[in-house]
N, C-alpha and C positions, 0 to 999 in steps of 0.2 A: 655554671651559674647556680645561686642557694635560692631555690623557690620553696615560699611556703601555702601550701594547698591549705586556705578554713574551708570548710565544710560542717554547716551547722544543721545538716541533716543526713549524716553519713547511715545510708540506710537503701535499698533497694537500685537503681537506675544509678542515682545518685553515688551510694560509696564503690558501684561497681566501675564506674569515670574514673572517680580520684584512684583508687585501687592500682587500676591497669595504668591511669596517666602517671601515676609513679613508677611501676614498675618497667614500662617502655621508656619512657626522654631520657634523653641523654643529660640532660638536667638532672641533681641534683634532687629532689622532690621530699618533703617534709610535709606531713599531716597533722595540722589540729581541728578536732571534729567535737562534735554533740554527736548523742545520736537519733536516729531518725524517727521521732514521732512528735506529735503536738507541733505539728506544720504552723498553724496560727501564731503560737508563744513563740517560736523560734523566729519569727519575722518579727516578733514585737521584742525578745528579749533576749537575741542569741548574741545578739554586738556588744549586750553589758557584760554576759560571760565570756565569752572568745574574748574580749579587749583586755577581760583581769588576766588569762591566761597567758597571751599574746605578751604580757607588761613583764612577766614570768618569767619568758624566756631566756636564757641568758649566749643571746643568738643574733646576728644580722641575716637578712636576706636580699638578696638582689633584687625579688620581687613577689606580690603578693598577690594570691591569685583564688578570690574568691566563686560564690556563686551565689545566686539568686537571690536563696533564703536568708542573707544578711542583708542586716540593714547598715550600710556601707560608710552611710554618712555618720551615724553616730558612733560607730565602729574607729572612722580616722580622727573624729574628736575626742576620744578617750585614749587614745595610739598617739597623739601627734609627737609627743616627744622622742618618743621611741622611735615611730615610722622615720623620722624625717622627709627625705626625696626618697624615698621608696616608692617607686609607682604600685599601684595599686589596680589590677584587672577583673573586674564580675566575668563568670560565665553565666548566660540566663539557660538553666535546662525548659525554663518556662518564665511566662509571664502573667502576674494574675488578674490584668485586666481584661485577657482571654477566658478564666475561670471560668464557665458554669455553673452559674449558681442556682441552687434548689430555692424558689422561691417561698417554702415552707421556712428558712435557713434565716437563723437569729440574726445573724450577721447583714442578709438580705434585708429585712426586715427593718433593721438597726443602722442601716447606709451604712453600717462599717465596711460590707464589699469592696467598694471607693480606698477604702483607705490601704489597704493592700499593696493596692496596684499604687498608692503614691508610695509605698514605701520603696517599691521597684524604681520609679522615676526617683526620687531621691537620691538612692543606689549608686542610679548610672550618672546621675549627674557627679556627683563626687568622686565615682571611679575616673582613674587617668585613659582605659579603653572599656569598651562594653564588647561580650564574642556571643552572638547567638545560635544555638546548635540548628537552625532552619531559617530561612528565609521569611515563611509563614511568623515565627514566632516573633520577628523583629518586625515586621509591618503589623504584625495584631498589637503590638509593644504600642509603637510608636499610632496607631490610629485608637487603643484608647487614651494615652495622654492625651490625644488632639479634645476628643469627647470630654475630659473632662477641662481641657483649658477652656475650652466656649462656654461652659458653668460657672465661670469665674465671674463676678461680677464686675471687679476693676483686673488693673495689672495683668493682663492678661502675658501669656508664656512663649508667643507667637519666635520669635527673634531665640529664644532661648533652646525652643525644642527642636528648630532651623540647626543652629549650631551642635545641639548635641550628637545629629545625625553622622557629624564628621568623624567622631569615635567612637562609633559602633561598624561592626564588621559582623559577615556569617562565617563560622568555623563550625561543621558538622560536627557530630557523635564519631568517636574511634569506638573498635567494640573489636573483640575477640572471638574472631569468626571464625578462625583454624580448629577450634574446637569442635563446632558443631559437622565439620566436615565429613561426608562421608563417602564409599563406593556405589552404593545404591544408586542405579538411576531410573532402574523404573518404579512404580506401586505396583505392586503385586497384587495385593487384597481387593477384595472386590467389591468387599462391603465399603463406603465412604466413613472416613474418620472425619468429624468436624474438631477444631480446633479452639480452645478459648483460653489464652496464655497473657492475660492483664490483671488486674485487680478488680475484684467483684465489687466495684461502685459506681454511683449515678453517672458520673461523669464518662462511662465506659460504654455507660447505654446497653446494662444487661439485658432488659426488658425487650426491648426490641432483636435483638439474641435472639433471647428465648423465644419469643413469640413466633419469629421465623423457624426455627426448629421445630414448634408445635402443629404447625402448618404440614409441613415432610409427616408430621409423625400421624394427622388426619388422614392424609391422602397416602399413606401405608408404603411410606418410601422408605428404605431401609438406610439407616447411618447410626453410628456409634459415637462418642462424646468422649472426650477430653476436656475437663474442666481442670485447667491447671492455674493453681496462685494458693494463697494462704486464705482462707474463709475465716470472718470471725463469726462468732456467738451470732452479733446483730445484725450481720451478711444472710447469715444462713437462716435467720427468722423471715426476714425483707424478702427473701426467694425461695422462701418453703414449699411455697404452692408450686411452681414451675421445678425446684427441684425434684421434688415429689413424681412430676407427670413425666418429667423426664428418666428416672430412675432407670429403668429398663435399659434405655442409653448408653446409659454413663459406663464408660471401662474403668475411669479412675477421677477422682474429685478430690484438691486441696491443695495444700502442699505437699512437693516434691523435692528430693536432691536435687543437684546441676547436672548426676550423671544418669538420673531419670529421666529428668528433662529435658536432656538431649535425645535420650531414646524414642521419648513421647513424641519430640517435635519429628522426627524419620518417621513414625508411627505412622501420623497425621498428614490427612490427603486436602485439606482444604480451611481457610480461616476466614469466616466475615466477618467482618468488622464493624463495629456501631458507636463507636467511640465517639464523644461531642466534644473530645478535649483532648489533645495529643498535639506534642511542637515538634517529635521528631518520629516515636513508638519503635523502641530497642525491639520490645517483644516481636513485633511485626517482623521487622529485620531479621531479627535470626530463625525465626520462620521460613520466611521466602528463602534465605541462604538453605536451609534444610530440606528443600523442595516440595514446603507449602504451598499450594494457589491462593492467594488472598485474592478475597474479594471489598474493595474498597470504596467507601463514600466519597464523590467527588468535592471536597472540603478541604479544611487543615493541614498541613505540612504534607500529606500520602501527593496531592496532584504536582509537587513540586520535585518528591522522591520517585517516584515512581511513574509518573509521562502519560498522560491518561490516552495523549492523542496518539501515543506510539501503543499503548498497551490498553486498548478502549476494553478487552474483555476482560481487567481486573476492577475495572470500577462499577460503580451502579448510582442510578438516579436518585432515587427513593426505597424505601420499604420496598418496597410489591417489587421493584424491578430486581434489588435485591433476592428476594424469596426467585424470581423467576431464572435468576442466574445460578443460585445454588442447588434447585431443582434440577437443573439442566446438568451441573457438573458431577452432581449425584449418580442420575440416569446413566453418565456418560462412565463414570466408573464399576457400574452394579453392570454393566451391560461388554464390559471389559473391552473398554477403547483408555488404554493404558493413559498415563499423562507420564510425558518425560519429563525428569526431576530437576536437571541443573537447569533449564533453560533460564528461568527468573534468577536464579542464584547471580548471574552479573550484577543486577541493578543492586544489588549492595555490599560485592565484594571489596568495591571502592574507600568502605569503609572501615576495614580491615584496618587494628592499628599498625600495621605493618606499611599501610600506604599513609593513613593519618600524620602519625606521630614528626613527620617529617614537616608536616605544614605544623605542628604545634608546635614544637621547638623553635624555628625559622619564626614563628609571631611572637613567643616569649622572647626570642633573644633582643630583635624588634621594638618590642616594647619597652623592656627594661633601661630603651634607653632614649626615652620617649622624656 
C-alpha cells in the first residue's frame, strides 16, 4: 500500500514519528513536510502550501495520513480533485484545547486560543478516522469541544460531537528504544544526577524544577544536573537567575548529539517532572527505558502510562511532596542503597517499534478501506 505521510511540522518529536514510521511498515511511506517552526502559521497556513504541493505530485496513494498541525478541512477542499476516495487519517500528537496558556499571551488575550482548538475539531471532523497517541489526549480533545459547544449560542454540536466519537481510536507512540539499550544495571555514582530532557518552556514548568532543585541545593544535599535540549537566546534570559544559582550543578547545559544523549540519559539517576502539558512525553520514555527513576505529577497522559496505583512511588501530589520524594531518592543514592536499572524499563518496552509497528500497519491497511 502507497501512503503518504504530510507533516507540516517535521521537526523534533514530530519528524522523529514520521522518520522511523517510514522506515519500519511494511507500507510503502512517502514524506511531504514543512519544517518545524511557527506552530501558530502552520495551523493557519500549512493546508494552503502542502495542498499546492500535494496538486504537484504526479503520484496516487492508497491513503493519507496526516497530523495534527494541518488544517484538514481546507487541506481536502483545495485536493478534492486530486484526492478523490482517498481516505484521509489525522494523527493527533496533541491537542490545543489541552494547551496551556500564558495568560500574559496575545493570543489569550485576543480569544484567538479558541480558535485553535477549532481548527483541530474541524480536522477530525473532515478526516475519514482520527488516531490519538494517549487516551488522556482524546478525552482532553473531545471535553474541550464539549466546552466550547455549550458557548454556542444556537445550533449547538451535541449529536455531531456523539457521532464523531465513532472515528477516533488511541494508537500509542512507536519509538526507537533498541537504541538506548544498555548492560548497565546498576548506578554506580553516588553523587545523584538529576535529569531535565524537554524543552526549556512555560508549558514544561521549568520554574517549579528549578525551584525544587534550589531547595536540595539550601539544605546542602548534594546532586549534579543535566540540562539537556536546545536553549534559545529568550530561554536562557527567562532563567538566567536560576541558571546562574544552579551553575555549580550543572555537568552539561543545551544541546546535545543522539549519541550524547544516550550517554547522558545512562549517566542520569533520577527525572521530575513538572510538565502542565504532555499527551504522551517521548523524552520521559526513553528515560525510564535507560534506567531513570521519574518522578511524576499525578495528571496528564503519565497516570495512564505509567499505573500510579501499581507504581505509587513514581508519582507525587504537589510541589512539596514532590521536593520530599526527591530528597528522599537523593539521600538514598549519596548513602549508597544502589537503585536497580531495568526494573521500570518494562512499562515502555511495549512501545518499541518493533512491537508498534505491527498495530500501525494492521490500522492503515484497515482503514484504507474504510
Amino acid at each position: 500500500m502507497k501512503i503518504l505521510l504530510i507533516e507540516p511540522f517535521y521537526s523534533g518529536s514530530h519528524k522523529q514519528w514520521a522518520d522511523q514510521l517510514k522506515k519500519y511498515s511494511t507500507h510503502q511511506v512517502s514524506l511531504l513536510t514543512l519544517e518545524g517552526k511557527f506552530w501558530k502559521w502552520r495551523m493557519y497556513g500549512s493546508a494552503i502550501t502542502l495542498a499546492k504541493k500535494f496538486n504537484e505530485i504526479n503520484k496516487q496513494f492508497d491513503l493519507i495520513l496526516t497530523t495534527d498541525m494541518l488544517d484538514v478541512s481546507t487541506f481536502i477542499a483545495l485536493v478534492r480533485r486530486k484526492l478523490r476516495k482517498t481516505p484521509v487519517i489525522t494523527y493527533f500528537h496533541e491537542n490545543q484545547f489541552a494547551y496551556p496558556w500564558q495568560k500574559n499571551s496575545e493570543d489569550y488575550k485576543e480569544k484567538r486560543d479558541v480558535h485553535y482548538g477549532m481548527i483541530n475539531y474541524q480536522t477530525a471532523l473532515a478526516s475519514d478516522s482520527n488516531l490519538f497517541n494517549s487516551q488522556y489526549n482524546m478525552n482532553s480533545f473531545f471535553e474541550g469541544i464539549s466546552k466550547v459547544n455549550q458557548l454556542m449560542p444556537d445550533n449547538k454540536h451535541d449529536e455531531i460531537i456523539k457521532n464523531l466519537k465513532n472515528k477516533c481510536q488511541v494508537l500509542p507512540l512507536g519509538m526507537d528504544l533498541v537504541d538506548i539499550d544498555s548492560n548497565e544495571n546498576i548506578i554506580n555514582h553516588q553523587t545523584p544526577i538529576i535529569l531535565w530532557n524537554h524543552r526549556l518552556d512555560h508549558d514544561k514548568n521549568p520554574i517549579a524544577f528549578f525551584e525544587c532543585l534550589l531547595k536540595l541545593q539550601k539544605e546542602k544535599i548534594q546532586f549534579k544536573l543535566l540540562l539537556l535540549g536546545e536553549q534559545t537566546t529568550k530561554q536562557k534570559k527567562l532563567y538566567e537567575e536560576y541558571l546562574e544559582k544552579l551553575k555549580p550543578n550543572i555537568i552539561y547545559s543545551g544541546y546535545c548529539t543522539t549519541k550524547e544523549y544516550i550517554e547522558f540519559l545512562h549517566m542520569a539517576n533520577i527525572l521530575p517532572v513538572t510538565s502542565l502539558h504532555d499527551f504522551f512525553g517521548v523524552s520521559i520514555a526513553q528515560a525510564i527505558y535507560a534506567g531513570v527513576v521519574p518522578l511524576l505529577p499525578k495528571r496528564l497522559s503519565y497516570v495512564e502510562l505509567y499505573h500510579p496505583l501499581k507504581h505509587e512511588e513514581l508519582f507525587y501530589e504537589n510541589e512539596k511532596d514532590l521536593y520530599i520524594k526527591l530528597k528522599i531518592l537523593c539521600q538514598n543514592i549519596i548513602e549508597s542503597k544502589q537503585i536497580k536499572k531495568p526494573f521500570y524499563k518494562q512499562l515502555v518496552k511495549k512501545f518499541d517499534w518493533s512491537t508498534m509497528i505491527k498495530q500501525y500497519d494492521q490500522i492503515f491497511t484497515k482503514l484504507s478501506k474504510v
